[in-house]
N, CA, C and O atoms as a MOPAC input file, in Angstrom:
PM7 MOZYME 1SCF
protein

 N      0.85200 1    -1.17000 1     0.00000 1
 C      0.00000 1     0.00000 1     0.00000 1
 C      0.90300 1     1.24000 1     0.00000 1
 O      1.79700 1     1.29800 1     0.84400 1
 N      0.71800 1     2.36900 1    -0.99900 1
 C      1.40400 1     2.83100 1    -0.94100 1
 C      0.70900 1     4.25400 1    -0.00300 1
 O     -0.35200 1     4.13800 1     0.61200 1
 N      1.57500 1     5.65900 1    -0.03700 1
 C      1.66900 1     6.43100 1     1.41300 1
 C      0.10700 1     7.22800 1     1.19000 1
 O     -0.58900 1     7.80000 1     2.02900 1
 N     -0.07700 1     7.05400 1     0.01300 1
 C     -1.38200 1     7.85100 1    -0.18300 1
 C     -2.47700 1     7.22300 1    -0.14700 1
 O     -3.44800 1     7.95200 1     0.05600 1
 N     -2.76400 1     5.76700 1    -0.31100 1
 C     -3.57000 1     4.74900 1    -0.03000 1
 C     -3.77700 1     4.92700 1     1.67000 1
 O     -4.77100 1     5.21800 1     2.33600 1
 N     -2.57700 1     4.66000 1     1.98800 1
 C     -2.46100 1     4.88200 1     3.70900 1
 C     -2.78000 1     5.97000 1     4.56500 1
 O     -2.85700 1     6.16600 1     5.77800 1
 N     -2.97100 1     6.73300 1     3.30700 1
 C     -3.38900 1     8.62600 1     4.71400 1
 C     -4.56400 1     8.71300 1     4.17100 1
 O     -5.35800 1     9.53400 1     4.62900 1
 N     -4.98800 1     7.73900 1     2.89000 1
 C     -6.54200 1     8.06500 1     2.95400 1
 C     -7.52900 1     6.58600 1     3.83600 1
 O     -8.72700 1     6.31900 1     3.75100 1
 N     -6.78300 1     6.11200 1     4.37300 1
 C     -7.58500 1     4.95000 1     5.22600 1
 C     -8.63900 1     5.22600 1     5.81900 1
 O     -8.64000 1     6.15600 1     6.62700 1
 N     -9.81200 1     4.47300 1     5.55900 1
 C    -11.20900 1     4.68000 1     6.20700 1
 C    -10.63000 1     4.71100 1     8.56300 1
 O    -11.13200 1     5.34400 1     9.49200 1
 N    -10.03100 1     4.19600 1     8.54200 1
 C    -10.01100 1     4.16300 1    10.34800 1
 C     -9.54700 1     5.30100 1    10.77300 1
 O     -9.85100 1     5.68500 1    11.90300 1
 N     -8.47500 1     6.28300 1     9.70000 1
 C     -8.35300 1     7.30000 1    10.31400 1
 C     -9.31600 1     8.43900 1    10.81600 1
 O     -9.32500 1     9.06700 1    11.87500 1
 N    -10.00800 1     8.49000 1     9.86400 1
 C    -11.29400 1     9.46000 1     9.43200 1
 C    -12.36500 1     8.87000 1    10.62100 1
 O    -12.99900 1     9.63200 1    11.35000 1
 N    -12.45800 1     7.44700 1    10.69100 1
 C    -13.61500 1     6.97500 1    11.97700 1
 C    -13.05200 1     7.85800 1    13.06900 1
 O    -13.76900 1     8.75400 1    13.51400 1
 N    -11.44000 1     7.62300 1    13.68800 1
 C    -10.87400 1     7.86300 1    14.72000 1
 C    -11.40600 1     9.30700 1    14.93100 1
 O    -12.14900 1     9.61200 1    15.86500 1
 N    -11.08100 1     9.93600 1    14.24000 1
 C    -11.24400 1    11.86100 1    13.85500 1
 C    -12.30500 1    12.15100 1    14.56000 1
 O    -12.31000 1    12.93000 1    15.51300 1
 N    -13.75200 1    11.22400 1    13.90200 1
 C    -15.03300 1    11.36100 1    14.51700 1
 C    -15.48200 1    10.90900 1    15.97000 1
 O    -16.36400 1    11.34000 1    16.71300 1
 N    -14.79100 1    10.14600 1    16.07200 1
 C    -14.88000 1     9.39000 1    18.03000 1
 C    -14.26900 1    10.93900 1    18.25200 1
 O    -15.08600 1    11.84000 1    18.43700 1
 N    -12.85500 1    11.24700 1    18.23300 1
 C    -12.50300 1    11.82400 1    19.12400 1
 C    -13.34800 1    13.28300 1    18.85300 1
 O    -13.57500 1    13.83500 1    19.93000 1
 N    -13.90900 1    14.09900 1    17.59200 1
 C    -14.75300 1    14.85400 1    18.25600 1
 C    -15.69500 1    14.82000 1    18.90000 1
 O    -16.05900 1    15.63700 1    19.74500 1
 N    -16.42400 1    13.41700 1    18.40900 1
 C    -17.82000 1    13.11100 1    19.51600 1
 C    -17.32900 1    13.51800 1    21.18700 1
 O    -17.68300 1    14.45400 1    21.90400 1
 N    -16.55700 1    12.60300 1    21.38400 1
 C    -15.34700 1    12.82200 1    22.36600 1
 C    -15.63100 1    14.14300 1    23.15400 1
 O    -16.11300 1    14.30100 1    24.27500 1
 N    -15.13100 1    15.15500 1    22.11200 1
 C    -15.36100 1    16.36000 1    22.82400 1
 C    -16.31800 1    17.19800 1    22.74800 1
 O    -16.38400 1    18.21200 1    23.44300 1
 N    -17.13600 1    16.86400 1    21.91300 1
 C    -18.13900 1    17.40000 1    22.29000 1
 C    -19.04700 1    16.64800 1    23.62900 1
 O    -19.58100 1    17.57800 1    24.23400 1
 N    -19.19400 1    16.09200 1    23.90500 1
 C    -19.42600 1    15.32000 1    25.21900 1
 C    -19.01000 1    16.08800 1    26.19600 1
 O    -19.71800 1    16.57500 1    27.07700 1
 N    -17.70800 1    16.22600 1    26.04200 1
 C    -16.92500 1    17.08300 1    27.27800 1
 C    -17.41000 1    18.53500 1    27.13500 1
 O    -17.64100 1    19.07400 1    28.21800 1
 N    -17.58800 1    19.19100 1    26.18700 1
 C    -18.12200 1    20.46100 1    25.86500 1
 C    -19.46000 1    20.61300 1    26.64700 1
 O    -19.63700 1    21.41300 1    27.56500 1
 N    -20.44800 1    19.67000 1    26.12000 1
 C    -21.76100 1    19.39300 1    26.82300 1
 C    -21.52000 1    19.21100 1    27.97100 1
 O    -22.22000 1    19.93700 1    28.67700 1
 N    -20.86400 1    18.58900 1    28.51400 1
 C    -20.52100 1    18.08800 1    30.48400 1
 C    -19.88400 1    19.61200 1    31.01300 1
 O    -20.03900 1    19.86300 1    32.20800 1
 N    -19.45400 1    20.22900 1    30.49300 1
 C    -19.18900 1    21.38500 1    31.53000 1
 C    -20.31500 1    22.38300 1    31.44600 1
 O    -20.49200 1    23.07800 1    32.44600 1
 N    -21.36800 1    22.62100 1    30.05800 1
 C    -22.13200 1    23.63100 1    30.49700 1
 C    -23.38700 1    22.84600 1    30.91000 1
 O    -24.39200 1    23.38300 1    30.44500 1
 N    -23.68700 1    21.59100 1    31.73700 1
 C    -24.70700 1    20.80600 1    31.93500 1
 C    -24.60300 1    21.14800 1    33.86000 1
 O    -25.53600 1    21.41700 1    34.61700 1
 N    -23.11300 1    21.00300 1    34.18300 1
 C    -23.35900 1    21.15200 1    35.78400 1
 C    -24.28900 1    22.38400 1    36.27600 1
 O    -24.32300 1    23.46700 1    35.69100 1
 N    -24.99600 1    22.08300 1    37.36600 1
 C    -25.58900 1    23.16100 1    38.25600 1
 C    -25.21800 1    23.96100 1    38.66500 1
 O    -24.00700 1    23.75600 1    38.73800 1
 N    -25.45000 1    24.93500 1    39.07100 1
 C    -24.70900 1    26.44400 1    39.67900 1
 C    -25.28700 1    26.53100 1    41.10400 1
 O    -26.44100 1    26.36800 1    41.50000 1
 N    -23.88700 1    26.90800 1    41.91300 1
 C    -24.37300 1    27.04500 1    43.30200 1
 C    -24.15400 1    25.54500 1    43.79800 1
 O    -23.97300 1    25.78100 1    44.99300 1
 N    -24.05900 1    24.27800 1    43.69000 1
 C    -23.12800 1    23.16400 1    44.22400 1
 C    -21.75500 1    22.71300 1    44.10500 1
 O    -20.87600 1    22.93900 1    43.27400 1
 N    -21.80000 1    22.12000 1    44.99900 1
 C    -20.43800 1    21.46100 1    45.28600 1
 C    -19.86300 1    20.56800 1    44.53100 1
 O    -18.66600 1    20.28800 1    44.46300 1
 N    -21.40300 1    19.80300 1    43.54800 1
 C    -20.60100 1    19.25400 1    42.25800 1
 C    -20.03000 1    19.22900 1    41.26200 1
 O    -19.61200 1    18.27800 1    40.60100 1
 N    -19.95800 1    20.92000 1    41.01400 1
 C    -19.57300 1    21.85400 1    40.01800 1
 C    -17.93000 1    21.29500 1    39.35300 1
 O    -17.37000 1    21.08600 1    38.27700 1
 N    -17.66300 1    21.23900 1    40.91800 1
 C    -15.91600 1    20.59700 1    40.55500 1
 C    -15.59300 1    19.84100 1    39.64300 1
 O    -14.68800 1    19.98800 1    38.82100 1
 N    -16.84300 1    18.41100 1    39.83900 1
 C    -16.76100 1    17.32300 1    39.70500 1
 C    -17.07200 1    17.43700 1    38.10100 1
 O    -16.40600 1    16.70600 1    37.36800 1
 N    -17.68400 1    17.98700 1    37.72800 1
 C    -18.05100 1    18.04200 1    36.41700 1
 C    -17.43800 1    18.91800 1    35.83800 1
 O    -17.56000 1    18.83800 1    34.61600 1
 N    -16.56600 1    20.07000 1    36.33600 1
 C    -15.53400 1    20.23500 1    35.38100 1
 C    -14.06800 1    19.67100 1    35.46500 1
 O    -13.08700 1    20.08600 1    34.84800 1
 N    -14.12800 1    18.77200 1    36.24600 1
 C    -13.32600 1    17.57200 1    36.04900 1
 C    -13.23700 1    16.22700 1    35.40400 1
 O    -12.20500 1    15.59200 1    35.18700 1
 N    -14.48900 1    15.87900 1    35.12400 1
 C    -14.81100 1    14.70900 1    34.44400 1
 C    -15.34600 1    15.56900 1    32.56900 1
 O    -15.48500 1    14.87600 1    31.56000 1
 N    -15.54400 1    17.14300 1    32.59200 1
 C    -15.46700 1    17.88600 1    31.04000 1
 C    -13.74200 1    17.77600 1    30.55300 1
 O    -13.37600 1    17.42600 1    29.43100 1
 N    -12.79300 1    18.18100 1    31.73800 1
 C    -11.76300 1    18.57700 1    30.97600 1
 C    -10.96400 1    17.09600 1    31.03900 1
 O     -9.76200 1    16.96700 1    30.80700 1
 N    -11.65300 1    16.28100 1    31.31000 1
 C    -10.78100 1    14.50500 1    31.23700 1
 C    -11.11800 1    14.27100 1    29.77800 1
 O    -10.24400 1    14.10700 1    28.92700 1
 N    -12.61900 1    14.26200 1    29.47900 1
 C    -13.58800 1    14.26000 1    28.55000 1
 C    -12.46000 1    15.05700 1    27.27400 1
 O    -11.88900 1    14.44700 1    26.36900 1
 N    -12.38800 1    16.45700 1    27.53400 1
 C    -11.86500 1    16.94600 1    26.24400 1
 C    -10.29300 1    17.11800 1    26.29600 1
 O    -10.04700 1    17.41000 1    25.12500 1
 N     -9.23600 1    17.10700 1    26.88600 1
 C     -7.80900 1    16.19600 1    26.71300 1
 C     -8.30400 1    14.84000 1    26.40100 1
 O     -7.95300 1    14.61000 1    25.24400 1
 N     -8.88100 1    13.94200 1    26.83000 1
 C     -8.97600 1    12.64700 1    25.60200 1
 C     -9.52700 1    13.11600 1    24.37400 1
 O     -9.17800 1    12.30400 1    23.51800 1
 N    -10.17800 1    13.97200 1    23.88500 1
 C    -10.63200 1    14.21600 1    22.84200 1
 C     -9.34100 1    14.73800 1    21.88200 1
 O     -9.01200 1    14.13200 1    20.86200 1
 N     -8.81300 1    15.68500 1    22.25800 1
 C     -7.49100 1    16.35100 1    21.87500 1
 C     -6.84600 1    15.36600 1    21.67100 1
 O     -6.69500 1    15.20200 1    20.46000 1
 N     -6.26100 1    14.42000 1    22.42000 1
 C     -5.39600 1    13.50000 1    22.60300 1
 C     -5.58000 1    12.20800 1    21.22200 1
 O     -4.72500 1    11.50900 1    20.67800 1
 N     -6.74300 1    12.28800 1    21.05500 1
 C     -7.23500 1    11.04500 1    20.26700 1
 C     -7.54800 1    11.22500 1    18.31600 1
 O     -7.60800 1    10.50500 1    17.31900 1
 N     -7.68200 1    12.85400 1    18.74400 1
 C     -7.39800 1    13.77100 1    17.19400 1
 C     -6.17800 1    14.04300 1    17.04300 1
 O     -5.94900 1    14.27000 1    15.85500 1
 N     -5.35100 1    14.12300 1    17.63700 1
 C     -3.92200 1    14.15500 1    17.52200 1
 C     -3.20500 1    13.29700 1    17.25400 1
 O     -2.13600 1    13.49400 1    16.67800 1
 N     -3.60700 1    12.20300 1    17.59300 1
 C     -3.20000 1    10.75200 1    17.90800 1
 C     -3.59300 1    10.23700 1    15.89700 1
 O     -2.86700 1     9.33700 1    15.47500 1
 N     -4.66100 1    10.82400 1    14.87300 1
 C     -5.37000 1     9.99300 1    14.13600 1
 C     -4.42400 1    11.31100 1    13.28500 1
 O     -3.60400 1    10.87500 1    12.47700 1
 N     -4.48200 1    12.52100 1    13.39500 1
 C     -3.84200 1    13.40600 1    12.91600 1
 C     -2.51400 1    13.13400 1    12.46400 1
 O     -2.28500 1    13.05000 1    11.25800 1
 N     -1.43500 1    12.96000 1    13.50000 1
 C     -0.49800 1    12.27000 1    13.20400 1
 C     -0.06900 1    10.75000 1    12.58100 1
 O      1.05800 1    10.36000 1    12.27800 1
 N     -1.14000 1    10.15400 1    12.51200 1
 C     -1.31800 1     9.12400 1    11.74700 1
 C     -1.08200 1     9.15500 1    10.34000 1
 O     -0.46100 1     8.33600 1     9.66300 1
 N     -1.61700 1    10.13100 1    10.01100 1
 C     -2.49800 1    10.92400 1     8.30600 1
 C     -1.22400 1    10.83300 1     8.00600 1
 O     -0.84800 1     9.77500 1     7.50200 1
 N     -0.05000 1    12.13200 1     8.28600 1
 C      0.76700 1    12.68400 1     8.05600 1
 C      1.77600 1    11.39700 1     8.42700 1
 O      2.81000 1    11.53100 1     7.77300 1
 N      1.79800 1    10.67600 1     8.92800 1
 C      3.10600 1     9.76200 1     8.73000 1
 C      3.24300 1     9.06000 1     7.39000 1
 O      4.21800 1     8.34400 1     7.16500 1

């Protein structure tokens, strides 16, 4: 297979889409917490886990392309 067969691979392009679903999830999880609790933390802790894996996983399919 040659390099252009290989950066157009259908798994890269799936990967691309997980990891924005990915973040958009995390996008949605931080403006979903309540205002005025204590769980506020918690959910912008489990948004910004949410979107560094997202980053992490477009980067990850990104650099794929380009190798």
């Amino acid at each position: 297979m040659n390099k252009t067969e290989e950066a157009n691979d259908e798994r890269h392009y799936v990967l691309i889409t997980i990891a924005v679903i990915v973040g958009l999830i995390g996008l949605y999880y931080r403006f979903a917490a309540p205002e005025n609790t204590w769980h506020v933390f918690h959910y912008n802790l489990v948004a910004n886990i949410l979107l560094i894996l997202g980053i992490a996983i477009a980067l990850k399919a990104v650099f794929a392309i380009l190798k």
